[in-house]
DSSP file (Angstrom, degrees, kcal/mol; ACC not computed):
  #  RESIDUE AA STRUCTURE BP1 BP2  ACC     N-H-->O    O-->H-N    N-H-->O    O-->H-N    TCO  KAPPA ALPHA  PHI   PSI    X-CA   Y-CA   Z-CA
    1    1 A X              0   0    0      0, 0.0     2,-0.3     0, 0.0    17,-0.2   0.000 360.0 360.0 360.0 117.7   96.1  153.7  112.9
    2    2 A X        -     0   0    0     15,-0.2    15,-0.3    52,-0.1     2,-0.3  -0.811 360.0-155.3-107.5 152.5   94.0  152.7  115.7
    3    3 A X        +     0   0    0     52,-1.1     2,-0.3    -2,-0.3    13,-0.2  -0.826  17.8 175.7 -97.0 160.0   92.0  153.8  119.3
    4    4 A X        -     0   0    0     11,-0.4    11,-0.9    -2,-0.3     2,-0.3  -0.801  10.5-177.7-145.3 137.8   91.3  151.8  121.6
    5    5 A X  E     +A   14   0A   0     -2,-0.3     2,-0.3     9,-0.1     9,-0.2  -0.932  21.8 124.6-126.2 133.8   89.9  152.4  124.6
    6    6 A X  E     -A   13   0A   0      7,-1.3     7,-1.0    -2,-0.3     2,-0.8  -0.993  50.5 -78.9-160.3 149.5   89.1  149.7  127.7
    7    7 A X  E     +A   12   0A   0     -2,-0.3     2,-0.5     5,-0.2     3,-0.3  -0.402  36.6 161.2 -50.1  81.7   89.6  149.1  131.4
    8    8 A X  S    S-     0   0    0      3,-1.2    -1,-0.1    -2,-0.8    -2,-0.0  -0.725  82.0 -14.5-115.9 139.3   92.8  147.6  133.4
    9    9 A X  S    S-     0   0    0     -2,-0.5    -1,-0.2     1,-0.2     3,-0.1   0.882 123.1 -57.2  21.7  78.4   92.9  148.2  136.8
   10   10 A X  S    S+     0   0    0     -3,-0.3     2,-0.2     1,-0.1    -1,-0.2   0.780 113.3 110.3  17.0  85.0   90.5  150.8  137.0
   11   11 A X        -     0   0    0     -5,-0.1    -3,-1.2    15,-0.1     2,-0.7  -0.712  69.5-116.7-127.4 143.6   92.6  153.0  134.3
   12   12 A X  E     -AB   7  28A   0     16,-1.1    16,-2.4    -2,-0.2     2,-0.2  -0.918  18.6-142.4 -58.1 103.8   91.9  153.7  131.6
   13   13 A X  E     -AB   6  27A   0     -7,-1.0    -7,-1.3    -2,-0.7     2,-0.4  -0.641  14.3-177.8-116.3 114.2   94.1  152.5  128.3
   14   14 A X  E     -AB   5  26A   0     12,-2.3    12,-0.6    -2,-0.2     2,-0.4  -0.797  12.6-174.4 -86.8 138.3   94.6  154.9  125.2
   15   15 A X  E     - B   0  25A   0    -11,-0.9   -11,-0.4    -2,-0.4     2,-0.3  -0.962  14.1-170.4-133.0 149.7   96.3  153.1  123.1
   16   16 A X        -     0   0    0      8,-1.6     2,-0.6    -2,-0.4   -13,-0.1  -0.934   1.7-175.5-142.1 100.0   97.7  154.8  119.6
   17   17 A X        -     0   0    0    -15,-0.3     2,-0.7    -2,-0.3   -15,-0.2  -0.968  13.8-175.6-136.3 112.4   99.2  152.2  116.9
   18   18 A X    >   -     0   0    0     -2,-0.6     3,-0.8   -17,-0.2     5,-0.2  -0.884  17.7-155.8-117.1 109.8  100.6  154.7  113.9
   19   19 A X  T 3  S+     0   0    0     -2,-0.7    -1,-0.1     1,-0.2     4,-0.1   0.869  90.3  31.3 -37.2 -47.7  102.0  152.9  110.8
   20   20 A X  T 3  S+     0   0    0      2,-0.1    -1,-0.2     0, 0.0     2,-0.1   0.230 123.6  20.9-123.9  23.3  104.1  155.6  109.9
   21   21 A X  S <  S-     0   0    0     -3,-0.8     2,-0.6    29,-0.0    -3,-0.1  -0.549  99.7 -46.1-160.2-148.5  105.1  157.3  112.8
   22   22 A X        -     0   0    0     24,-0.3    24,-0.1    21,-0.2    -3,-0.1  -0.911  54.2-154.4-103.6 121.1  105.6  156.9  116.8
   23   23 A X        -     0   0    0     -2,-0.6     2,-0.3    -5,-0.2    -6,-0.2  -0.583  13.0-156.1 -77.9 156.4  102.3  155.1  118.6
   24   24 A X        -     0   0    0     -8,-0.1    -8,-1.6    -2,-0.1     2,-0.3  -0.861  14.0-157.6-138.3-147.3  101.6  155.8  121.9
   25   25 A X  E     -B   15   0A   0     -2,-0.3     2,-0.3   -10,-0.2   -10,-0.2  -0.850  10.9-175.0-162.7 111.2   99.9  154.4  124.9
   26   26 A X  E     -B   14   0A   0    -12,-0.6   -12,-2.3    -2,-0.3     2,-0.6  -0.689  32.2-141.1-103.2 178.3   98.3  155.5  128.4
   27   27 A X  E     +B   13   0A   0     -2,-0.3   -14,-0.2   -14,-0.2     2,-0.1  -0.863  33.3 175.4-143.5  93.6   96.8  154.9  131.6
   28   28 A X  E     -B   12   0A   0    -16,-2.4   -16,-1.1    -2,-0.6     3,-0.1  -0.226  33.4-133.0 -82.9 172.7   94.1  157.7  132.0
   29   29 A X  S    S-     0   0    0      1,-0.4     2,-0.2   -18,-0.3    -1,-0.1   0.469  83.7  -7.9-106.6  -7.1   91.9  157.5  135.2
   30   30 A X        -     0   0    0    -18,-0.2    -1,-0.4     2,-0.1     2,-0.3  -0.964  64.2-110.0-170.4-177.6   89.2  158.1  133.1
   31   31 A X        +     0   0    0     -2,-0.2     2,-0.6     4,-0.1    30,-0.1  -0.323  51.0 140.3 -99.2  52.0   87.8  158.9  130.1
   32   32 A X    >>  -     0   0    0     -2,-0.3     3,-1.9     1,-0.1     4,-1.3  -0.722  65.0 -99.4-104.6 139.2   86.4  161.9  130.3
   33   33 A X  H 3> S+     0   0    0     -2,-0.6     4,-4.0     1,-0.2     5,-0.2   0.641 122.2  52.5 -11.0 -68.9   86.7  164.5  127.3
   34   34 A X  H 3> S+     0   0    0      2,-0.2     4,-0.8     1,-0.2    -1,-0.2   0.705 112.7  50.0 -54.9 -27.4   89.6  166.8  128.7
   35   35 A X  H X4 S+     0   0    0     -3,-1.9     3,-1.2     2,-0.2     5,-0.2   0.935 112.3  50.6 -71.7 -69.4   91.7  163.0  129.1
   36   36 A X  H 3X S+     0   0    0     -4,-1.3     4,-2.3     1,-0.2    -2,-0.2   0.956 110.7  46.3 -22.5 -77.4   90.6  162.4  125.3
   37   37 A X  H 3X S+     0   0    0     -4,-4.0     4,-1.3     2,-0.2     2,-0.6   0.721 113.7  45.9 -61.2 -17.9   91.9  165.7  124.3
   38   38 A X  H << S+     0   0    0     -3,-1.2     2,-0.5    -4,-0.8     0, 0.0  -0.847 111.3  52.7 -99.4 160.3   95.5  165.4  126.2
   39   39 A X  H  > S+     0   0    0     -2,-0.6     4,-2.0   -11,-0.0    -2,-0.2  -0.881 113.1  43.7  23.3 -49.1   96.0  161.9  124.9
   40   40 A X  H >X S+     0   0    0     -4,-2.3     3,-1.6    -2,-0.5     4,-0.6   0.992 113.5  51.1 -71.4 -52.4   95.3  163.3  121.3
   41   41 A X  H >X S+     0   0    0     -4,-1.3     3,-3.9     1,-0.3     4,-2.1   0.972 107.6  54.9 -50.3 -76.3   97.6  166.3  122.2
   42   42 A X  H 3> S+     0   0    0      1,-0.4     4,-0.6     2,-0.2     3,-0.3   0.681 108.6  47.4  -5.5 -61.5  100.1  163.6  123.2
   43   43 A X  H << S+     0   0    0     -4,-2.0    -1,-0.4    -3,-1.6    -2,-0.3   0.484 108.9  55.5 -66.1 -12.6   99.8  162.0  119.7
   44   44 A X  H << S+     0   0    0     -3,-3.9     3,-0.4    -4,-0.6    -1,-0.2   0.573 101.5  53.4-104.6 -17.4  100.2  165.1  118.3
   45   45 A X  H  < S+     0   0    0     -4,-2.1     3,-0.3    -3,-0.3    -2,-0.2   0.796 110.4  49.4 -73.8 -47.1  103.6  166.1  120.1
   46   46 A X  S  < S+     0   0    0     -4,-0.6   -24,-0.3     1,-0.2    -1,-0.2   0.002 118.3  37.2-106.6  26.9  105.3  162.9  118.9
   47   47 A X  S >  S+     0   0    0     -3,-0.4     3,-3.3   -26,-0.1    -1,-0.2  -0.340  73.9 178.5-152.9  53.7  104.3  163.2  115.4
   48   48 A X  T 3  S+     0   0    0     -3,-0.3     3,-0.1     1,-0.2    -3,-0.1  -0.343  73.6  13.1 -65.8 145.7  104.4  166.7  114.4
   49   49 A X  T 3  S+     0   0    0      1,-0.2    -1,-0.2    -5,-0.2     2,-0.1   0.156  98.3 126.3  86.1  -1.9  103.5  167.3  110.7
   50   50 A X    <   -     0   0    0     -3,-3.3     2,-1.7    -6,-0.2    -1,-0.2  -0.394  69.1-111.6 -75.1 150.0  102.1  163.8  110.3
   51   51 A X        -     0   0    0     -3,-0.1     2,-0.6    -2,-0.1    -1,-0.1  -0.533  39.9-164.1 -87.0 115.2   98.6  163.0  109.0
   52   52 A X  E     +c   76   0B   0     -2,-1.7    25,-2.2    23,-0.6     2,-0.3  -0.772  18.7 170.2-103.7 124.1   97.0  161.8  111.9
   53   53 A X  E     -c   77   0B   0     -2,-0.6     2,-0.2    23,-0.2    25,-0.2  -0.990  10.9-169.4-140.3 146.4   93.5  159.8  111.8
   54   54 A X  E     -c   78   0B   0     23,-3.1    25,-1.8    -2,-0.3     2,-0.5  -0.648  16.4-146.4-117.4 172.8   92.1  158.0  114.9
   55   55 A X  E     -c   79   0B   0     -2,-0.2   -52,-1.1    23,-0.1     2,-0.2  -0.919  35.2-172.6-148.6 126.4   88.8  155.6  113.9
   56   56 A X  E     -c   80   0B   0     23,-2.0    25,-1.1    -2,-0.5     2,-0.1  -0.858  24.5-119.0-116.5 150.1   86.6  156.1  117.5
   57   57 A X        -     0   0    0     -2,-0.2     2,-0.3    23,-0.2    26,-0.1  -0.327  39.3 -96.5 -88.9-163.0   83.7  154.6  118.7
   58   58 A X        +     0   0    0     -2,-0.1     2,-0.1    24,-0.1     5,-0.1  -0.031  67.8 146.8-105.2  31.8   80.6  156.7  119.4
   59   59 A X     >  -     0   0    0     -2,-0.3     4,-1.9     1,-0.1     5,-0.3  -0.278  63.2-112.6 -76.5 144.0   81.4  157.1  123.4
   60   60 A X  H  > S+     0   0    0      1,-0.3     4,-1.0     2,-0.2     3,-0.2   0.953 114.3  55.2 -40.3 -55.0   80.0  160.9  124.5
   61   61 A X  H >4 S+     0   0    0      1,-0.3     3,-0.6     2,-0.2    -1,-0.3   0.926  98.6  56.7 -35.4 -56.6   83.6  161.9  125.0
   62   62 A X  H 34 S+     0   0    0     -3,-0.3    -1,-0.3     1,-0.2    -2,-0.2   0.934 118.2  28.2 -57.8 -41.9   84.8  161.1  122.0
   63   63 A X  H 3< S+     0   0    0     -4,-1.9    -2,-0.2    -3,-0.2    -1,-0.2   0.192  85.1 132.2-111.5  29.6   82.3  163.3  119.9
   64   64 A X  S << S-     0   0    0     -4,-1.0     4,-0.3    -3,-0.6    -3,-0.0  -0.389  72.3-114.0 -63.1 165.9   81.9  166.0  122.7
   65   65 A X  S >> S+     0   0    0      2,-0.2     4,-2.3     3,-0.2     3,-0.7   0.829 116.3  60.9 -57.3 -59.6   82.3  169.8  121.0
   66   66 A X  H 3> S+     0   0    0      1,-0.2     4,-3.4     2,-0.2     5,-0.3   0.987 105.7  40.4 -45.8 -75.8   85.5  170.1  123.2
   67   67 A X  H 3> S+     0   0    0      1,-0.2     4,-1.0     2,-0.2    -1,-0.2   0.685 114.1  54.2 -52.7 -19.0   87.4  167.1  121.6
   68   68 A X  H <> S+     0   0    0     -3,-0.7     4,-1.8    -4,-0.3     5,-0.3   0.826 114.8  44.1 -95.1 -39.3   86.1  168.0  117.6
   69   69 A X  H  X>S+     0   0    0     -4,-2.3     4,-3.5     1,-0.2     5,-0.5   0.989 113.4  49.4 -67.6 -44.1   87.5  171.5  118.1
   70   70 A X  H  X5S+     0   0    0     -4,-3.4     4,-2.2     1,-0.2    -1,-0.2   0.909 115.2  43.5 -58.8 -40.3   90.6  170.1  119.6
   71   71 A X  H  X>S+     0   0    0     -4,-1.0     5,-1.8    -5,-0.3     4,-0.8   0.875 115.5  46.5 -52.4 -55.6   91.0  167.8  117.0
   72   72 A X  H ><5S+     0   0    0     -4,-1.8     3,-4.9     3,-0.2    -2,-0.2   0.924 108.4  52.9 -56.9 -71.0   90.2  170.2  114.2
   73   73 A X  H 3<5S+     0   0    0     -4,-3.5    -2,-0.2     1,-0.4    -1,-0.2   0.934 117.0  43.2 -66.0 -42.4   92.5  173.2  115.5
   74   74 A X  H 3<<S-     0   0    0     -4,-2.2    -1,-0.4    -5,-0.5    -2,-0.2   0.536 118.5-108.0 -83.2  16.5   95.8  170.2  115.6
   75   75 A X  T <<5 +     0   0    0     -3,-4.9   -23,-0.6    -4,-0.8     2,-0.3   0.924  66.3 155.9  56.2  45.6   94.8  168.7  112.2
   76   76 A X  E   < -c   52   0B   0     -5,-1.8     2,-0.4    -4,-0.1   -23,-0.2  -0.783  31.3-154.7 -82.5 127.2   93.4  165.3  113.8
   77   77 A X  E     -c   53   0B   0    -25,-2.2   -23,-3.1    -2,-0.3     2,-0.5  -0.909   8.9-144.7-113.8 163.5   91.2  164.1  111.5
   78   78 A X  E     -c   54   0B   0     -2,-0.4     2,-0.2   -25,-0.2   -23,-0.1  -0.803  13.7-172.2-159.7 100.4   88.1  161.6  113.2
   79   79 A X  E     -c   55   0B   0    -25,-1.8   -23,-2.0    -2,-0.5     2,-0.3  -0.552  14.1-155.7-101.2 145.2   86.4  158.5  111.8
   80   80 A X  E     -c   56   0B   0     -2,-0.2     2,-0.3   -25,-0.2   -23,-0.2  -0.662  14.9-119.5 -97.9 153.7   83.6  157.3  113.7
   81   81 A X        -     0   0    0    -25,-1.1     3,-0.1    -2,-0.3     4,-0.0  -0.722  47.8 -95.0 -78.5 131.0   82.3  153.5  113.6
   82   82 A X        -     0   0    0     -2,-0.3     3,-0.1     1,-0.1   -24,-0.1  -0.458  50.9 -94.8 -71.8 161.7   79.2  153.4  112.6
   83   83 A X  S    S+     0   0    0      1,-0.2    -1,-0.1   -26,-0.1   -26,-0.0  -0.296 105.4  20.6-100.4 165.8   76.9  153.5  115.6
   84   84 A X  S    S+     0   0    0      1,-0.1    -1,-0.2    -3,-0.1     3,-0.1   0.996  87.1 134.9  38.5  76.6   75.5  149.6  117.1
   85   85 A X    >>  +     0   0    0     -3,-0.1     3,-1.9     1,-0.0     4,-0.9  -0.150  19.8 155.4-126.5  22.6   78.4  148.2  115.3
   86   86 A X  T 34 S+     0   0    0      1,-0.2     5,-0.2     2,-0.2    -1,-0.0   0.768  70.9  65.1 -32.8 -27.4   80.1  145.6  117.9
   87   87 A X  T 34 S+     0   0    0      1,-0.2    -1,-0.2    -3,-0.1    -2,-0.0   0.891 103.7  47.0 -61.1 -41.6   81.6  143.6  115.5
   88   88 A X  T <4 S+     0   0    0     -3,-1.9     2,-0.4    -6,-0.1    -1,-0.2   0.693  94.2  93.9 -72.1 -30.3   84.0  146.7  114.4
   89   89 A X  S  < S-     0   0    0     -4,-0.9     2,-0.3     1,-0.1   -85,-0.1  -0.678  83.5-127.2 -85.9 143.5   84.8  147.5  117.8
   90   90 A X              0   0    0     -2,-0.4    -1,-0.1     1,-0.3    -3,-0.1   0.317 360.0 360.0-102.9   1.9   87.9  146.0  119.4
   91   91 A X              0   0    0     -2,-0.3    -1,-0.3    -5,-0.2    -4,-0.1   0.388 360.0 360.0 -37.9 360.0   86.2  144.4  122.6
């Protein structure tokens, strides 16, 4: 299961790829924490009871307060990249 996140025509692209379940995939207008957290919500809708783990990179958004609670309280669990890592990140 992967994130990814990167830029087409000024949007933003969540992308979701679940082995064992339904991925999905949006076009935020940005990436701003509260986008993060309905995206996750998103994933969470169309895979109730599944164990869901997203591997992020170390963008503010990602490990804002808002987004770890949200994650915690729907039973998201949320691997980080270790940080100056490029090689690991899907750019």
């Amino acid at each position: 299961m992967f994130d990814a996140f990167g830029q087409i025509l000024n949007r933003q692209v969540s992308l979701y790829l679940n082995l064992n379940g339904n991925s999905v995939i949006d076009f935020k207008e940005n990436s701003k924490k509260e986008s993060i957290c309905e995206f996750f919500g998103e994933i969470r809708s169309i895979n109730p009871g599944k164990t869901i783990v997203i591997i992020l990179d170390n963008f503010s958004s990602h490990r804002a307060k808002d987004t770890t609670r949200f994650t915690e309280e729907n039973g998201i669990v949320l691997v980080f990249l270790p940080p100056c890592s490029p090689d690991l990140e899907s750019n």
